[in-house]
N, C-alpha and C positions, 0 to 999 in steps of 0.2 A: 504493500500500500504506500510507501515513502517513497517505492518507484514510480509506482501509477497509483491517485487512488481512484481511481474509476474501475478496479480490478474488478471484475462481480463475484468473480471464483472466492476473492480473498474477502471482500467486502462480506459473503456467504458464510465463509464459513467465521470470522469474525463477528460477524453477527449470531452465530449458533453458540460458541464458547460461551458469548455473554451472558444468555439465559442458563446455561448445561447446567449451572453449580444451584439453579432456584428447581429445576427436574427433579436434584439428583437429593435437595433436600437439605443443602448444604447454608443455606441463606434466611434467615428469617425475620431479620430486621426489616418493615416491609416500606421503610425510607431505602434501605439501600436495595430490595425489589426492585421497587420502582424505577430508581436512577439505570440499573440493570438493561431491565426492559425497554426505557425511553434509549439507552445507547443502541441493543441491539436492532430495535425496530427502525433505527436513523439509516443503520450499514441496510439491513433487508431491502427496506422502499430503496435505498439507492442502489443496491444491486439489482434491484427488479426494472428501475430507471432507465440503468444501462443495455439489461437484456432482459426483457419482459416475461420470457421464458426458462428463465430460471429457476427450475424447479424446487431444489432443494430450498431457494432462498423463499419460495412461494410456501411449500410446506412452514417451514418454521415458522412464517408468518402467519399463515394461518393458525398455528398452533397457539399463539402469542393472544390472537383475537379471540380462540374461542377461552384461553384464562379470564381474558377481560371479558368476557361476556358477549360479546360483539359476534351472536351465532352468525348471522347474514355477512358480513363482511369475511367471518373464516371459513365457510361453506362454500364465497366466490373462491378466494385464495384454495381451500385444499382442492376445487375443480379447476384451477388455472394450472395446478401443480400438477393433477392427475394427467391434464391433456397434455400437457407437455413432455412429462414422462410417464407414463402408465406401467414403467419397468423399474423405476426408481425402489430404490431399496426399501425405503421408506412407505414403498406403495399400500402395505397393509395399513399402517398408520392413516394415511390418507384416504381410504377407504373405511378406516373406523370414524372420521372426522367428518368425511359426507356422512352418513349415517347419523352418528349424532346431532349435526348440526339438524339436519332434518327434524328429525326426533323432534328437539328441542323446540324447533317452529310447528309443530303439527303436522307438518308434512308426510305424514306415517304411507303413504305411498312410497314417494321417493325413498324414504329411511327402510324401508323394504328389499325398494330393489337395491340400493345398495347393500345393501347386510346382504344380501344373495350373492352378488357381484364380487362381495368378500368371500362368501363362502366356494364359489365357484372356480376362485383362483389361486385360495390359499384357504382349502377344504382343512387342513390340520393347525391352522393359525388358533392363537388366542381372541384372536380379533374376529373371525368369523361368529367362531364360539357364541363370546360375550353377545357381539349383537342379536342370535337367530333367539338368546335368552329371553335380554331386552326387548326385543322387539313384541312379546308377548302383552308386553304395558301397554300396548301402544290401543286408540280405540278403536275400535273394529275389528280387531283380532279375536279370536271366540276362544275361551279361557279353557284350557285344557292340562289338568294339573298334573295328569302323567306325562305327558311331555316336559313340561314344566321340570320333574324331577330328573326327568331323564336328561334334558336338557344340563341343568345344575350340576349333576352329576360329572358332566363332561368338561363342565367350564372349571370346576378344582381338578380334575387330572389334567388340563390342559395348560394350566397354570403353573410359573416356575415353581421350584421347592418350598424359596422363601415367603414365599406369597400365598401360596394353598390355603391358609386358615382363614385369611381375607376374603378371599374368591369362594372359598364355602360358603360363608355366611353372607355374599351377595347375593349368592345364587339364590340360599336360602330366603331372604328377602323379598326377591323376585319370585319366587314359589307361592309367598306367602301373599304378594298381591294375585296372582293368576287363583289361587282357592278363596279367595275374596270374593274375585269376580262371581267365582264356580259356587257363591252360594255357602262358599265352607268358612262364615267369618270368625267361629270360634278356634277350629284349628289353622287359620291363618294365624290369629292371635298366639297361641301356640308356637310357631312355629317362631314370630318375631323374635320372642320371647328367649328362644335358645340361640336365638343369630346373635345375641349380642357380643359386643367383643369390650377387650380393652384396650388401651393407648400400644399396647404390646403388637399387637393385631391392628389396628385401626390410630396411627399415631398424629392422624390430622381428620378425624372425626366425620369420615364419609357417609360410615354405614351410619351414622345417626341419623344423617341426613335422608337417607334412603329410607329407615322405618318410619321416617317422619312425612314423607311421601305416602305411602302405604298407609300407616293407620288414617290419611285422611282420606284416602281412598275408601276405606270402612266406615269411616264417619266416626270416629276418634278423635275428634276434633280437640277435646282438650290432651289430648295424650299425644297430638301432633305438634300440638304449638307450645308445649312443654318440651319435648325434644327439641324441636328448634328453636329454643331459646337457650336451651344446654349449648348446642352448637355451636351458636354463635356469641356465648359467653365465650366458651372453653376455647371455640378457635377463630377469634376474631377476623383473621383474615379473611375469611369467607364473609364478611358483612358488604364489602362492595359489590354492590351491582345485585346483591344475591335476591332480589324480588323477579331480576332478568332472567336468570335458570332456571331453567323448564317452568316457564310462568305458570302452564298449563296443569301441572304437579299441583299449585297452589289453591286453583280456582275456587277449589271449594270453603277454602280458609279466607276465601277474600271478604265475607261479613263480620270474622272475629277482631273485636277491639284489639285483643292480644296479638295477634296476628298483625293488625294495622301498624304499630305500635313499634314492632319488631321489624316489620319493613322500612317504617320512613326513620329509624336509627341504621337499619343497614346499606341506607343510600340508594 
């Protein structure tokens, strides 16, 4: 870059380093976050400036968007990144990010075919897995809880070593909204109920987040907005933007004082 800095290659992957140590968990002071992110997304846009088709530097932007919340803008980026290279190494990842991104807009169509499209091309990936899971949540899907198990099942043996006890009790999570649907709200409750983990298992408070999804999907409404307010005590960083994540997750909590309450402090 002190040769050229219009490099994209380098501008790329300097921009990848910047965020790598806030992935890997390393960073939690969320001023020096910040500064992080506002440097690597300066290199990205300018490496995307230079050559539009940049994939790798498209992926980790998008990746960057869908942290900040910004589903629409990393759902264009991870399909700028797919077209460009659809062989990129990264290709699973960017196919769980269309996916998601969808998801998160309601687009349960598109978040369909792609979760196939993953599974199509990286039939033994973690990222197929997880999404054909998820995509159970999604509405219009007709709730089917042996799948569902069977499904779960798959996503902890497909999961690394370290991670299996996580990815159990997602699974299990996701089980427990699909027997929701299916009518079975006690042993949904049940089932919540053994997913729980500790900071050992869960050291930035996801799965709480997830039962708190689900039970308002039951209509646990006070048992929802008590987890998420765990949540967002215990792990503050998730307060920004966090009313923008899967708004649709929320809908139903959208009458409770509590719930209002907990939004316009989360920003």
């Amino acid at each position: 870059l002190a040769i050229n800095p219009r490099d994209a290659d380098a501008l790329e992957v300097r921009g990848t380093l910047r965020v790598r140590p806030i992935g890997r968990g390393f960073v939690e002071d969320q001023r020096k976050v910040g500064d992080l992110v506002a440097a690597s997304e300066k290199d990205l846009r300018l490496a995307i400036a230079v050559n539009p088709t940049q994939a790798g530097a498209l992926n980790v932007l998008s990746a960057i968007q869908y942290l900040k919340h910004d589903a629409v803008e990393s759902h264009t980026l991870a399909q700028r990144a797919y077209e460009a290279d659809a062989y990129l190494t990264s290709a699973p990842e960017i196919l769980w990010r269309l996916y998601a991104t969808s998801y998160d807009l309601e687009q349960f169509v598109n978040a369909k075919n792609w979760c196939d499209e993953a599974a199509k091309r990286f039939p033994q990936s973690m990222v197929a897995t997880r999404c054909q899971l998820w995509i159970m949540t999604a509405k219009g899907i007709r709730p089917d809880p042996a799948d569902a198990w069977r499904r779960a099942g798959e996503l902890e043996r497909a999961a690394p070593p370290q991670q299996r006890e996580y990815y159990k009790r997602e699974g299990q999570i996701v089980v427990a909204d699909v027997l929701g649907r299916a009518g079975l709200a006690d042993s949904a409750r049940r089932v919540l109920v053994r997913a729980r983990a500790d900071r050992t298992v869960d050291p930035r408070g996801e799965l709480m987040g997830y039962e708190a999804f689900v039970r308002g999907q039951l209509g646990d409404k006070k048992e929802a907005v008590d987890l998420l307010q765990r949540y967002l005590t215990d792990h503050p960083e998730h307060r920004g933007g966090f009313a923008k994540v899967n708004a649709w997750w929320w809908r139903d909590l959208g009458s409770d004082p509590r719930f209002k309450s907990l939004i316009a402090s989360g920003g």
